[in-house]
C-alpha positions as CSV (number, residue, x, y, z in Angstrom):
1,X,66.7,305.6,163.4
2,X,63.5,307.3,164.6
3,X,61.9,304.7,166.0
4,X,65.6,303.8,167.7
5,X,65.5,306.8,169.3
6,X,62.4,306.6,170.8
7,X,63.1,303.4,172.0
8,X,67.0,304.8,173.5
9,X,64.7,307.5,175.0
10,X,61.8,305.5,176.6
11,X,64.7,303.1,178.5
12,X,66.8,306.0,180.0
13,X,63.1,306.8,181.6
14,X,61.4,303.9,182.6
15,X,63.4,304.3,186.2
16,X,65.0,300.5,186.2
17,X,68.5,300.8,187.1
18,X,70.0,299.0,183.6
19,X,69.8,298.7,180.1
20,X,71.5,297.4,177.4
21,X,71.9,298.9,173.7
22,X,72.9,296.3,170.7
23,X,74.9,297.7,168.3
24,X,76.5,296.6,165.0
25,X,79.7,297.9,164.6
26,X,82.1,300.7,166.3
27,X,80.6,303.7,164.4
28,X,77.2,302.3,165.1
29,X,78.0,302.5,168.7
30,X,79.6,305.6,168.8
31,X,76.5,307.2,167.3
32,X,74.2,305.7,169.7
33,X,76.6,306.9,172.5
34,X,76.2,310.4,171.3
35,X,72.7,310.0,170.7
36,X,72.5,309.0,174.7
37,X,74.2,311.8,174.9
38,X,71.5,314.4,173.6
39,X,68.9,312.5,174.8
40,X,69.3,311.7,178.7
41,X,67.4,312.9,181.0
42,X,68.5,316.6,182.6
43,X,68.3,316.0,185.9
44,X,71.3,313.4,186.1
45,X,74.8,313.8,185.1
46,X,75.8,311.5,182.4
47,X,79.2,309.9,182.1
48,X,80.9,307.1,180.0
49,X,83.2,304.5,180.9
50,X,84.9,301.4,179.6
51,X,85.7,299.8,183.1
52,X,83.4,297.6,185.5
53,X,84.9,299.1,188.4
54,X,84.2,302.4,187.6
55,X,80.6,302.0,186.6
56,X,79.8,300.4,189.5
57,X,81.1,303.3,191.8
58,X,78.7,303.9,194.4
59,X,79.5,307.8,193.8
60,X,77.7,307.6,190.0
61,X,74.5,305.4,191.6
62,X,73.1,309.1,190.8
63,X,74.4,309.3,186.8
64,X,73.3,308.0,184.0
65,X,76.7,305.7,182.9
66,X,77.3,304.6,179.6
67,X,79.1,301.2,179.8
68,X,81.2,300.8,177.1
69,X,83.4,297.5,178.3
70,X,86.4,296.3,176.7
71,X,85.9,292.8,177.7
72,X,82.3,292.6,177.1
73,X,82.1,288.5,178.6
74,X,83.8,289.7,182.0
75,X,81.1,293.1,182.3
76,X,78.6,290.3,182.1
77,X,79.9,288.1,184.6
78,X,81.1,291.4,186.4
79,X,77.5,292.8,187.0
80,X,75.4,289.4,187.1
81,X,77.9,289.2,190.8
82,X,76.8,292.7,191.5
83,X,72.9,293.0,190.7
84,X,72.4,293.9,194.6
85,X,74.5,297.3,193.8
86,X,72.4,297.8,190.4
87,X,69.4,297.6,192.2
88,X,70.7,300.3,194.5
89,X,71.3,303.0,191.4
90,X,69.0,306.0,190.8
91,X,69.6,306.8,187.5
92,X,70.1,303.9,184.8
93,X,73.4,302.2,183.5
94,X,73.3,301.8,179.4
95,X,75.3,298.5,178.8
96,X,76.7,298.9,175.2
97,X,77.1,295.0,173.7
98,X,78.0,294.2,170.1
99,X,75.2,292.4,168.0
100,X,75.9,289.0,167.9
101,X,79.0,289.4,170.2
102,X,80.4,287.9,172.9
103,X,78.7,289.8,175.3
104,X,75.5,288.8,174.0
105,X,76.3,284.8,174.5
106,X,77.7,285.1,178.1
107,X,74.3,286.6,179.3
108,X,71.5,284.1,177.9
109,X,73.6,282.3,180.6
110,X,72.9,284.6,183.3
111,X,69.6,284.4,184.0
112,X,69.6,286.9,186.9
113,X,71.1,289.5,184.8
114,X,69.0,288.9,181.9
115,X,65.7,289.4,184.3
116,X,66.8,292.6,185.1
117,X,67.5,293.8,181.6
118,X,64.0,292.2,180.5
119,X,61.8,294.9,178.1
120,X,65.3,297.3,178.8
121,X,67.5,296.2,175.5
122,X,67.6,298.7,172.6
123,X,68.2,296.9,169.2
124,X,68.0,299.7,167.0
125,X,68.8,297.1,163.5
126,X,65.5,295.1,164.9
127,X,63.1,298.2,165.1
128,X,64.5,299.8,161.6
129,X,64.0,295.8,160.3
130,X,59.9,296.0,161.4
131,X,59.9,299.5,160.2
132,X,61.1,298.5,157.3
133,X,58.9,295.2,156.9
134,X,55.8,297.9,158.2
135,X,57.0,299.9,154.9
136,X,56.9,297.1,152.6
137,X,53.5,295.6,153.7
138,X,51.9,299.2,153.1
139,X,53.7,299.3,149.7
140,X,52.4,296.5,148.3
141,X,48.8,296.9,149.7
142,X,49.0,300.8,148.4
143,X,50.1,299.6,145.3
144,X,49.2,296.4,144.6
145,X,52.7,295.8,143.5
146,X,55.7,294.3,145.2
147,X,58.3,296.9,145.2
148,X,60.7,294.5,142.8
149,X,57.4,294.5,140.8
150,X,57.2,298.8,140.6
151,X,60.9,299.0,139.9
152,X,61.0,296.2,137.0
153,X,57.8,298.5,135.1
154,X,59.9,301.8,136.2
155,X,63.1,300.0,134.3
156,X,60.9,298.8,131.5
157,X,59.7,302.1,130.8
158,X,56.6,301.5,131.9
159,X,56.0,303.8,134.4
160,X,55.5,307.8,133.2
161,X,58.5,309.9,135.0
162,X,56.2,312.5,137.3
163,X,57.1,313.9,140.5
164,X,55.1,311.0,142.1
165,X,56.6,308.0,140.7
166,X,59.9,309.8,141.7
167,X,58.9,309.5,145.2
168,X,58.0,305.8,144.3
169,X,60.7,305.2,142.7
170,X,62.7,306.0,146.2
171,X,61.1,304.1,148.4
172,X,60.9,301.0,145.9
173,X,64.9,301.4,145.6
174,X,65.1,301.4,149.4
175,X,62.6,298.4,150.3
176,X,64.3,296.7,147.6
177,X,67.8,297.2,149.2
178,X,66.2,296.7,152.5
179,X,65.1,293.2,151.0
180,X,68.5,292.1,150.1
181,X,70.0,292.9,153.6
182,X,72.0,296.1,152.7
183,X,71.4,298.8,155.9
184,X,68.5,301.3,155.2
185,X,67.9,303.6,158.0
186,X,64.3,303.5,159.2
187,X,64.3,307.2,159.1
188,X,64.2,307.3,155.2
189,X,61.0,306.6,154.8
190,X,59.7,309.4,156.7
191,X,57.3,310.8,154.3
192,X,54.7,312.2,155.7
C-alpha cells in the first residue's frame, strides 16, 4: 500500500477540513486507522470516534478525528446538515466508509457533501489496482510476454531456473493473481 499511503498522507495535509477513506473490510479499516495513526501530522492531536456528535465537537475543530460511524447512511446525512461547522475545523476529519457500502450510496445524493470531499477520498484498492495495471503494462512491454504467457513457458520448462527468472517468476505469479481479482498489495512489486 505505498502508493495508499502517500495518498492517506497527502489528504491529512492538504488543509481542507474532510476526507473520506474507502475501505474493504474491518481489518482493512483497522489498518488504515493505524496507519492514520503513524502518519498525521504532529502538530494536532488525533483522536477516533464512532459517533457524529462527538466528531463534530467544537472542542476537536483543532484534531485530526477519525470518523469511524456505526451507521454510516445517518454520518452522511449527519454532516451534509452540518457542512457550516466542517468548514469551521482546523485540522481535518477522516470519514472511514465501507467500499461499496451504504455510506457510499447515501452521499452521491448529497451533493454538498460530496463537493467538499472532492479530490479528498482515499481508495487505497483503486491506487494498488493502477499500480498494479502500471506493473502489468511494463511487464509485457519489458518482456514482450503477457505474464500468463512467461508463466505457461516457466511451467513448460521452458524457461532456465536463474536467480532472474526467479524474480520473474514472482511478479508473473502476482500480476497473474492480480488479473483474476485475488488482493495483491501494490507494495509487492517494489523492486527497485
Amino acid at each position: 500500500m505505498r502508493d495508499s499511503t502517500g495518498a492517506l498522507w497527502k489528504v491529512l495535509r492538504t488543509g481542507k477540513p474532510l476526507a473520506c477513506v474507502l475501505y474493504e473490510d474491518f481489518a482493512a479499516r483497522e489498518a488504515l486507522v493505524e496507519l492514520s495513526y503513524l502518519i498525521a501530522p504532529n502538530e494536532f492531536e488525533l483522536r477516533r470516534t464512532e459517533e457524529l456528535d462527538e466528531s463534530l465537537d467544537p472542542g476537536q475543530q483543532n484534531a485530526v478525528v477519525l470518523f469511524v460511524p456505526h451507521n454510516e447512511i445517518e454520518a452522511i446525512r449527519g454532516l451534509d446538515a452540518r457542512r457550516a461547522l466542517l468548514a469551521q475545523r482546523t485540522a481535518p476529519m477522516v470519514l472511514f466508509l465501507l467500499r461499496r457500502g451504504s455510506g457510499v450510496q447515501e452521499l452521491a445524493v448529497r451533493r454538498g457533501l460530496a463537493a467538499l470531499l472532492r479530490d479528498q477520498e482515499v481508495d487505497p484498492d483503486e491506487i494498488d489496482r493502477a499500480t498494479i495495471d502500471a506493473e502489468r503494462a511494463r511487464f509485457c512491454s519489458e518482456l514482450r510476454q503477457t505474464p500468463e504467457e512467461w508463466l505457461e513457458a516457466w511451467r513448460a520448462g521452458q524457461k532456465a531456473d536463474t536467480p532472474a527468472n526467479n524474480l520473474v517468476l514472482h511478479q508473473a505469479l502476482l500480476l497473474e493473481r492480480g488479473r483474476r481479482g485475488e488482493p495483491v498489495e501494490a507494495a509487492a512489486f517494489s523492486r527497485r
